[in-house]
Structures are given as C-alpha cells and as structure tokens.
C-alpha positions as CSV (number, residue, x, y, z in Angstrom):
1,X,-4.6,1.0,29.1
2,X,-5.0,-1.5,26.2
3,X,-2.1,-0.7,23.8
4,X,-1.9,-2.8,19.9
5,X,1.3,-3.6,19.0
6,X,2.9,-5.1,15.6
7,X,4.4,-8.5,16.8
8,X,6.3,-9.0,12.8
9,X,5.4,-7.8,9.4
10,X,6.4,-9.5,6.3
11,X,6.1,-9.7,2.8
12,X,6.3,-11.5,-0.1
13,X,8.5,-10.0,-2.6
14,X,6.6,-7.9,-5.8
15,X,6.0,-10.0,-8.7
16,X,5.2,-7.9,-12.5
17,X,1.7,-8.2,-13.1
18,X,1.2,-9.8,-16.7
19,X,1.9,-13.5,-17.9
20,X,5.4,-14.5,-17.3
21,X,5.9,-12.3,-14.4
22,X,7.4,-14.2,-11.2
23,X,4.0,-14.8,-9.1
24,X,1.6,-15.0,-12.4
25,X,1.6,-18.7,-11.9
26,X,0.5,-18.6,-8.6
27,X,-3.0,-18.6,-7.3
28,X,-3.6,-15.5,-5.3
29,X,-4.8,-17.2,-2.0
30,X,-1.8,-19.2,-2.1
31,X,0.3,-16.0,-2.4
32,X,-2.0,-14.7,1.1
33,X,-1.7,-18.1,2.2
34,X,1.8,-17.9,2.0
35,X,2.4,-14.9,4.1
36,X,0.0,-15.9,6.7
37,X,2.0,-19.2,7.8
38,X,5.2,-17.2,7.7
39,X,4.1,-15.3,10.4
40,X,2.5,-18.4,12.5
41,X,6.2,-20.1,12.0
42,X,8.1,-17.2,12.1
43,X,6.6,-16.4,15.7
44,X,6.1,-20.0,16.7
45,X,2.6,-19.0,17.2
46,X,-0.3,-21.3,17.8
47,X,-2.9,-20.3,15.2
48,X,-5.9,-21.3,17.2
49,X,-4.9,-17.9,19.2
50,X,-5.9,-16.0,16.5
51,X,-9.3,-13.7,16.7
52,X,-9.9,-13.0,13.3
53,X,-7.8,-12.3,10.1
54,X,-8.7,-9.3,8.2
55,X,-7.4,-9.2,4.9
56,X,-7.3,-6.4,1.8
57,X,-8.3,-7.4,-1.7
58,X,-9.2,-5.0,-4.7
59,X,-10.6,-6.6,-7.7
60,X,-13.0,-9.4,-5.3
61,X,-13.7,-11.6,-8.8
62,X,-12.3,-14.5,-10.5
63,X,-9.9,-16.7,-8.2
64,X,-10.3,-13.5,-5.7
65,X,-13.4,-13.8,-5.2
66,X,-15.8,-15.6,-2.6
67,X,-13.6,-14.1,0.2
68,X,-10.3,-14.8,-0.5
69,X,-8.9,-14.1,3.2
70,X,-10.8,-17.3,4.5
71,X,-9.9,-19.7,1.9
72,X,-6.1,-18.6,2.4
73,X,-6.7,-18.5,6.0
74,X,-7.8,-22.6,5.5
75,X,-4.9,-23.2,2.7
76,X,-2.4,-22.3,5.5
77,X,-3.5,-25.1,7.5
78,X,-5.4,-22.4,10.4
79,X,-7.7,-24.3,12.1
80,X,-11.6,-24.4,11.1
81,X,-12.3,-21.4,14.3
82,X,-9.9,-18.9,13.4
83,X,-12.4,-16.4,11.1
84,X,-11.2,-13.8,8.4
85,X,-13.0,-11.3,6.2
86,X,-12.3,-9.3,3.2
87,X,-12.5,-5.7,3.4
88,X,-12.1,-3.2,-0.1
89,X,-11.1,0.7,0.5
90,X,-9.3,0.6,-2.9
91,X,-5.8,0.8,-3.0
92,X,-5.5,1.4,1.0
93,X,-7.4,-2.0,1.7
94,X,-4.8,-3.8,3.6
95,X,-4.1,-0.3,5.5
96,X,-7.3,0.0,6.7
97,X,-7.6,-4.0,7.3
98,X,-4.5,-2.9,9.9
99,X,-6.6,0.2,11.3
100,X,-9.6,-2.4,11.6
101,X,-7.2,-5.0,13.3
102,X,-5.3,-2.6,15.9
103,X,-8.8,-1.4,16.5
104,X,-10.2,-4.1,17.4
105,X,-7.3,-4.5,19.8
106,X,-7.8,-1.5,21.3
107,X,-11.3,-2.0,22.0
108,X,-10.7,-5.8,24.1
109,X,-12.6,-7.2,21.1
110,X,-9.1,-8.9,20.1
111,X,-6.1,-10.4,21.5
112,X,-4.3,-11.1,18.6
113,X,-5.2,-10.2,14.9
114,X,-3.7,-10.4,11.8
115,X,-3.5,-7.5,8.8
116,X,-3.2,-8.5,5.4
117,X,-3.7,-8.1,1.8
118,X,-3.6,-9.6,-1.4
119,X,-3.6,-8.7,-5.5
120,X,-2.8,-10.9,-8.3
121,X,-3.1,-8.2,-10.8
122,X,-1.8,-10.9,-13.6
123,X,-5.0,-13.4,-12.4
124,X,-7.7,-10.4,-11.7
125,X,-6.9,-7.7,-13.6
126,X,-7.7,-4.4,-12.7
127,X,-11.4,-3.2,-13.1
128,X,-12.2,-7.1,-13.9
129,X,-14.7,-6.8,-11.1
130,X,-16.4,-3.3,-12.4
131,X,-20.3,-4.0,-12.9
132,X,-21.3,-0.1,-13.9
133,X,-19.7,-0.1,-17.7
134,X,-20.9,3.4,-17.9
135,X,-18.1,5.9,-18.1
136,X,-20.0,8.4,-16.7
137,X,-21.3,6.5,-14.0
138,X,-24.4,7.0,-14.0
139,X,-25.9,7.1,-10.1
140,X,-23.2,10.0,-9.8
141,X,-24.5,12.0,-13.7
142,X,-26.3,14.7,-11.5
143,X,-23.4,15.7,-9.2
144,X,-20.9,14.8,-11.6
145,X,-22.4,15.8,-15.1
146,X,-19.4,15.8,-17.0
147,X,-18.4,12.4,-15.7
148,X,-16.0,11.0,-13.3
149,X,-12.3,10.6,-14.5
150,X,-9.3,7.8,-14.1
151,X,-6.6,8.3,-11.6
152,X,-4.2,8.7,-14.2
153,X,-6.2,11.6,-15.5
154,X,-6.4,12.8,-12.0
155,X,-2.4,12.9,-11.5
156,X,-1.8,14.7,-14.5
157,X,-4.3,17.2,-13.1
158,X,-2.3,17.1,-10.0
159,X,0.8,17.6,-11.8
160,X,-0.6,20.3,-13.9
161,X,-2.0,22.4,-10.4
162,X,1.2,21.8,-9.0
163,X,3.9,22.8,-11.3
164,X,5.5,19.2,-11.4
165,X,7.1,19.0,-14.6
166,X,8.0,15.6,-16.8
167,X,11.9,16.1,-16.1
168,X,10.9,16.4,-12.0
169,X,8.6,13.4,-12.2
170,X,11.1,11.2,-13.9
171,X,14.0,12.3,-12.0
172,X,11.6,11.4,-8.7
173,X,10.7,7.9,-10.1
174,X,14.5,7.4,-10.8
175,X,15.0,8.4,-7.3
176,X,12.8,5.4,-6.2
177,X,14.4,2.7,-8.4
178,X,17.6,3.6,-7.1
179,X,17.0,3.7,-3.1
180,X,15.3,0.4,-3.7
181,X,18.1,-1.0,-5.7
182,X,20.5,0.7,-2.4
183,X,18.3,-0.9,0.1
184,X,17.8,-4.5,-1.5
185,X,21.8,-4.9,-2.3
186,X,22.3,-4.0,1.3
187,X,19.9,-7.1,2.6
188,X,17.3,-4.0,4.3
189,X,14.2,-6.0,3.2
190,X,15.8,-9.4,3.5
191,X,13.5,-9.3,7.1
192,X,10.5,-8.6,5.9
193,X,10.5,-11.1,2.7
194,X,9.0,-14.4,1.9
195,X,9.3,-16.3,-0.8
196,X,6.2,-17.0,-2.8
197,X,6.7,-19.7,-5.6
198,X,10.1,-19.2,-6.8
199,X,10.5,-15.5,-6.5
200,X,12.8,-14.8,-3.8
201,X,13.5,-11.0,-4.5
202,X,11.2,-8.0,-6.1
203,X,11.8,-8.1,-9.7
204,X,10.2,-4.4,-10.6
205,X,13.4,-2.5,-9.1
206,X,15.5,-1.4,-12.3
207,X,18.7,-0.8,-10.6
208,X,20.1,1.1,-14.2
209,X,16.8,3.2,-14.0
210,X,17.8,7.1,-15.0
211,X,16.0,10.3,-15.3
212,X,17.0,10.5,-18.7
213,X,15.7,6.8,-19.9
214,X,12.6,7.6,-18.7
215,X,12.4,10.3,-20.5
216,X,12.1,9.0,-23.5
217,X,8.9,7.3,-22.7
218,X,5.2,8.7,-24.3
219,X,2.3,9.7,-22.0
220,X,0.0,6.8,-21.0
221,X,-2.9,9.0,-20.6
222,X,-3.6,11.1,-23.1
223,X,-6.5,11.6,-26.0
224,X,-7.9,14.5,-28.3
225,X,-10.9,14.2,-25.6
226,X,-9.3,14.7,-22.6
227,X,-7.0,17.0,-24.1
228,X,-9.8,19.0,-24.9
229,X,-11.4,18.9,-21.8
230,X,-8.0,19.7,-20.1
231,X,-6.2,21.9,-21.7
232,X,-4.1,22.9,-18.9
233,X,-2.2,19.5,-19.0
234,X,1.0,19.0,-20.3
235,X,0.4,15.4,-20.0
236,X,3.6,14.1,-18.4
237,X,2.4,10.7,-16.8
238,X,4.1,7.5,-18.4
239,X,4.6,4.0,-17.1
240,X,8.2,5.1,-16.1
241,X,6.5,7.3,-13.2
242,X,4.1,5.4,-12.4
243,X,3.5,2.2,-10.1
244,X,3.1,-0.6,-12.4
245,X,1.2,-3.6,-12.4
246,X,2.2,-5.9,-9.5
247,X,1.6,-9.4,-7.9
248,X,1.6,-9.9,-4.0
249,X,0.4,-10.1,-0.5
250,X,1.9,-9.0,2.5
251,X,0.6,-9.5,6.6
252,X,1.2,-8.0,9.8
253,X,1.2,-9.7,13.1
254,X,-1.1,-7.3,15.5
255,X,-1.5,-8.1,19.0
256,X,-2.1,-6.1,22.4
257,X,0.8,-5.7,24.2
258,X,-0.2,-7.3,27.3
259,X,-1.0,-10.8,25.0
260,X,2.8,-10.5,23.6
261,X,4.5,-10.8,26.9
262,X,2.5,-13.3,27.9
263,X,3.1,-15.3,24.8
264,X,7.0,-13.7,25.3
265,X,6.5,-12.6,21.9
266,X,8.4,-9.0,21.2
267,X,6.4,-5.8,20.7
268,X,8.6,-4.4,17.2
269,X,5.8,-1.1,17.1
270,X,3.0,0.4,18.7
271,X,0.1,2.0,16.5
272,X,0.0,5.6,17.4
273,X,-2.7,7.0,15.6
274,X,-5.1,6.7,12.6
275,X,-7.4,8.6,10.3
276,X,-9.2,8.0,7.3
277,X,-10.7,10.8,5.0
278,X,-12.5,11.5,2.1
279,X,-11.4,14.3,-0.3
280,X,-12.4,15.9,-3.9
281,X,-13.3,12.4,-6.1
282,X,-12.7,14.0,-9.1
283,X,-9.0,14.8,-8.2
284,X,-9.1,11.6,-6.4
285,X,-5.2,11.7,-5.1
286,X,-5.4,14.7,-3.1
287,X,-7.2,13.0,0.5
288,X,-3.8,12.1,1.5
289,X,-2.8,15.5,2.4
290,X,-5.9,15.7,4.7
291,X,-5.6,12.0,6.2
292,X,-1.9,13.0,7.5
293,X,-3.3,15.9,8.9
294,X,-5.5,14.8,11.0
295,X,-3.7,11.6,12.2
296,X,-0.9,14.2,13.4
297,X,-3.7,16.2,15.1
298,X,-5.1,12.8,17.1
299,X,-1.3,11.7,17.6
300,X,-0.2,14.9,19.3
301,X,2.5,15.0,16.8
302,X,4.1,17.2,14.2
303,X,5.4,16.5,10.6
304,X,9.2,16.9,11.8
305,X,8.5,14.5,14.7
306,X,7.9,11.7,12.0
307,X,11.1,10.0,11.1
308,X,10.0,8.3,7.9
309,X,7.5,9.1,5.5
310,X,5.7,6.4,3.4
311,X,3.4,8.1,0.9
312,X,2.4,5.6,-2.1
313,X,3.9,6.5,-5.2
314,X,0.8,5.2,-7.4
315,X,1.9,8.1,-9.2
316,X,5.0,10.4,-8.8
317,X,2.8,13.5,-8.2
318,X,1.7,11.9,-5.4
319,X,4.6,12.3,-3.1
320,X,5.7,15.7,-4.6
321,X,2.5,17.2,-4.0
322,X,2.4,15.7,-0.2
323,X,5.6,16.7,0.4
324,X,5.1,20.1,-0.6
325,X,1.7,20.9,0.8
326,X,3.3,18.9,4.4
327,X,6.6,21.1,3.7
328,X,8.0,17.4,5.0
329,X,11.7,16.6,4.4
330,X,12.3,15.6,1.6
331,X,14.7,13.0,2.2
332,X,12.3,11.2,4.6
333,X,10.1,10.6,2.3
334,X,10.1,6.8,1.0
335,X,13.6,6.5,1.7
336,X,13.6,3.0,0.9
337,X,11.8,3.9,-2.5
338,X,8.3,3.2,-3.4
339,X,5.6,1.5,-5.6
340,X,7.3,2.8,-8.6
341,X,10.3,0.7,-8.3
342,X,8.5,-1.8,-5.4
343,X,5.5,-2.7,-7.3
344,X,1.7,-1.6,-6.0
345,X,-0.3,-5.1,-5.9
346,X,-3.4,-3.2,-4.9
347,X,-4.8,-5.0,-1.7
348,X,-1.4,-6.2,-0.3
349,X,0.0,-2.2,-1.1
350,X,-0.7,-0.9,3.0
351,X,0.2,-3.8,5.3
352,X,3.3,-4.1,2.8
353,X,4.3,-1.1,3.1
354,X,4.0,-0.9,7.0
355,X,6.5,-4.1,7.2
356,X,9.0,-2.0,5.1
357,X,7.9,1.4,7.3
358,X,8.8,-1.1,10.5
359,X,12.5,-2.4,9.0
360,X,13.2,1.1,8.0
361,X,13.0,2.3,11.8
362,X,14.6,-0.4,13.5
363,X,17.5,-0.6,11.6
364,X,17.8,3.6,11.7
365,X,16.9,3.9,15.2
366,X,13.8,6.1,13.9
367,X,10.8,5.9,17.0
368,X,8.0,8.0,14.7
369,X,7.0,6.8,10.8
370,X,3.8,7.7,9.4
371,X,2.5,6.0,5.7
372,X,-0.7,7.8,3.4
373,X,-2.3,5.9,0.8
374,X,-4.4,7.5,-1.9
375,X,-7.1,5.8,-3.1
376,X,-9.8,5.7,-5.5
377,X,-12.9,7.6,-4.8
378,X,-11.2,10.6,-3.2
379,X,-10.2,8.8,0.2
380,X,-7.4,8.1,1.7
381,X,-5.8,6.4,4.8
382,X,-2.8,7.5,6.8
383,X,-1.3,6.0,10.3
384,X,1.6,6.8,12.1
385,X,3.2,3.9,14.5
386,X,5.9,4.3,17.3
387,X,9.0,2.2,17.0
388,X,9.6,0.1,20.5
C-alpha cells in the first residue's frame, strides 16, 4: 500500500507586508524560488526526480502572475522537465497544493512532489487581482440580496455569536506573540527557516505584546452601515487580533515512502487524512469546524488523539470558536503561536504552517497534529499527518 510521506518542510521566515518590510524588496518568485532550492540542497536531491511542483498563490497579478510556481521552479535552476502549476483555494492554497501533492502520491501518479506557496502582499496587494468591483457581487445578487460581506465583518459576526469579547480576543492574540517569542528564542523554528534576502528571522513576533497594549487599539472594521446592518456587534476586531499583512513562501518535500528509502532519504511524517469543505459564505470562517470533522471521521481518529492543533489565526475568533465547538485542549492549540504573531502571507500560509506543525511533533515526541484553514468563500481545508 502506497503511503506519501513529508521528506522536509521549510520556510522562509515572515516578512511585514508594506514598503520597508524585510522581503518587500524581493520579487515574489525569488522568495518561492528560494524555498524550493533549499529543499533540493537540503536533501541532496536531484531535481530532475521531481513530478511536478504545485505551488499556492492568492492575488495571481502583477509579478505573481503568469504562473508564478513555474518561473520560480526555472529561477531555482530545476531543469526545463520538471512541471509546476498554480493552484488558488484562497487563504488555504498551499494546503490544498499539499492535499493535491500527497494525492497524487497516493494514486502512483507521483513519486516525488513538492508543496508550496507564495504571497508578496507588499508586491500584490490584497484584492489587486479582483475583476468584479461590485460590492454586491453581482452573479451572487439573487441568493445573496443584501450583498456578500469581508472576512473581517464575518469575524466580528463570529465573535458576536460566540460570546468572545475584546478583552478574550486580545488576551488570545497576546497569547500568540508570546509562544512565538518562547519558541523562536529557544531555536524551535531555526529547522524549518531559510533565509530569503536578508531576513533571517520573522520580524512580526512582538515579544513585549500584552493584552492590555492591545487594548488600546480602535476597531478596523467598523461603519454607520454595517453598524446598522449589524447591530448585534460589539465590534471588537483590530489589527492587534488579527493576522497582519505578510511576505513569504514556504515548501514541503512530498514523496511515497517506498521512493524515500530508495533515495535513503528519511520519512519525517505520513499524511493521514484530508478533507476539504464548504460552509455558510456569508460567515465565511466557520467551514473549519466542519473540515476537522470530517478529516477525523476518514482518519479513524478523535480530537484528543491529535497532539497539536494548527487552526489559522486570520482572526482571533477563529481559534476560539474551533476550539470551543471541537471542545479541543486548549493548550494544543497553536502552541507555537499563530498568524497573528507569525505573519499570514496568503498562498505560502498552509504548507508553512505544516513545516512548523512537523518541528512541533518531533521535538515533543507528538505522533498525531491536525491544521484547519479558513478561507474565503466559506471553505476550508484541514489535514491531519502522523509523526514517524
């Protein structure tokens, strides 16, 4: 029986997304270039072996346009036969790009594939690539009469529905800052990182980050409009608990088992399960509560067999509401911190968060981690990989 197995996973570290920031010089295929010969070196791995490269990319415009996974496949120096392609489920891109990889695996259409992602939100910004301009989109007026509405909207919605107050989101996004300040003093992600220009180490953890600081911060989201239309929000969502703008790529090494031992490569993980699910569009954030579902139900698994929990903190409410719908432990949950202190660079978010998800394990002894990823639309991705 075939079995797909993560060979490495790396990383390069999270760069702010505006001018100035410590990857806004560089040209997002370089960044995915970057990543992609780390792995090759890193493994001492003939690229010609390669089947295809599958990579994740969010805004497809501008310099990330025009399939950005082959031209940084041909920056890296990969010869002319090894293929990639670009691939866009929103903010789980480089998640599903792994699910597509592994998959291909699993079916003998692959021997070896690599995961990976990309998002130079400083060089594409966000929505640079939208073509409808209509805020109510209108394909979607006559299911959705009174208009679609942004994900921030959607988590203070959340937060509203699920009695997360400001004081619980900011002491949660302080939470994050603070296990990623933990875990980057005490070398944990010093594995999976690679420098990209001259960033060597994230540079959106805020070590001195407190409940308190934050909340002193106004509500990013928030008109007499939507106000109106909502008045059951307290509006509570800032840019102190939420991901911010980030620069990035990340790439994952995904082979079948049988191909690593012949190449004597070591098998770090084996994917155990996957789902991908839609959910209410309008809410938008809520499909990861079903996606984990139902990739513990093909797994076999329950939620206290999982030894890690990686559920994307695009917004604080996020996590809280998984956790409490999954009644998971809370201190598995992004125990390493999340995109609010590691930076979400859209299309490089999954397969980055799988190479921190991988370190976590090994140096814990976990064998079970599962990671969620909400993402616009309603949908949502979630797998769950077994430690070896």
């Amino acid at each position: 029986m075939i079995s797909a197995v993560i060979v490495d996973a790396v990383r390069t570290p999270s760069g702010k997304g505006k001018a100035g920031g410590g990857l806004s010089e560089v040209h997002p295929a370089t960044l995915l270039s970057s990543v992609l010969g780390a792995l090759i070196e890193r493994n001492d791995l003939d690229p010609a072996l390669v089947d295809d490269v599958i990579g994740g990319c969010v805004t497809q415009s501008g310099e990330q346009a025009l399939n950005i996974s082959r031209t940084a496949v041909l920056a890296a120096g990969f010869p002319d036969s090894v293929p990639a392609t670009t691939v866009d489920r929103q903010c789980g891109s480089s998640q599903q790009a792994a699910h597509f990889a592994a998959q291909g695996v699993l079916a003998g259409a692959y021997d070896i594939a690599i995961a990976c992602g990309v998002e130079s939100m400083s060089r594409a910004p966000m929505f640079s690539n939208a073509q409808d301009k209509d805020p109510n989109r209108a394909p979607l007026a006559h299911r959705f009469p009174d208009g679609l509405i942004g994900q921030g909207v959607a988590a203070e919605i959340i937060a509203a529905r699920w009695k997360l107050d400001r004081g619980t989101l900011d002491a949660f996004a302080a939470r994050s800052h603070r296990l990623a300040a933990e875990t980057a003093a005490a070398g944990g992600f010093d594995n999976e990182l690679v420098a990209a220009g001259t960033l060597t180490a994230d540079e959106t953890i805020r070590p001195s980050t407190t409940g308190e600081g934050l909340a002193g911060l106004r509500p990013a989201f928030a008109d007499d409009a939507l106000q109106a239309r909502f008045p059951e929000i307290e509006w509570s969502i800032t840019p102190g608990n939420s991901s911010p703008l980030t620069d990035g790529a990340s790439a994952v090494l995904i082979m079948s088992e049988e191909k690593a031992n012949q190449l004597g490569l070591r098998p770090r993980a084996r994917f155990h399960s996957f789902a991908v699910t839609g959910d209410d569009p309008l809410l938008m954030l809520t499909a990861v509560i079903p996606a984990t579902r139902k990739a513990l139900a093909k797994g076999g698994l329950s939620i206290e067999d999982i030894d890690a929990y990686e559920v994307n903190e695009a917004f604080a409410p996020v996590p809280l509401m998984w956790q409490h719908d999954l009644e998971a432990d809370p201190a598995k949950v992004n125990p390493r911190g999340g995109a609010i202190a590691l930076g979400h660079p859209l299309g490089a978010s999954g397969t980055r968060i799988l190479a921190t998800m991988l370190n976590h394990l090994e140096q814990t002894g976990g064998r079970y981690g599962l990671q969620t990823m909400c993402e616009a639309g309603g949908l949502a991705n979630a797998t769950i990989i077994e430690r070896l």
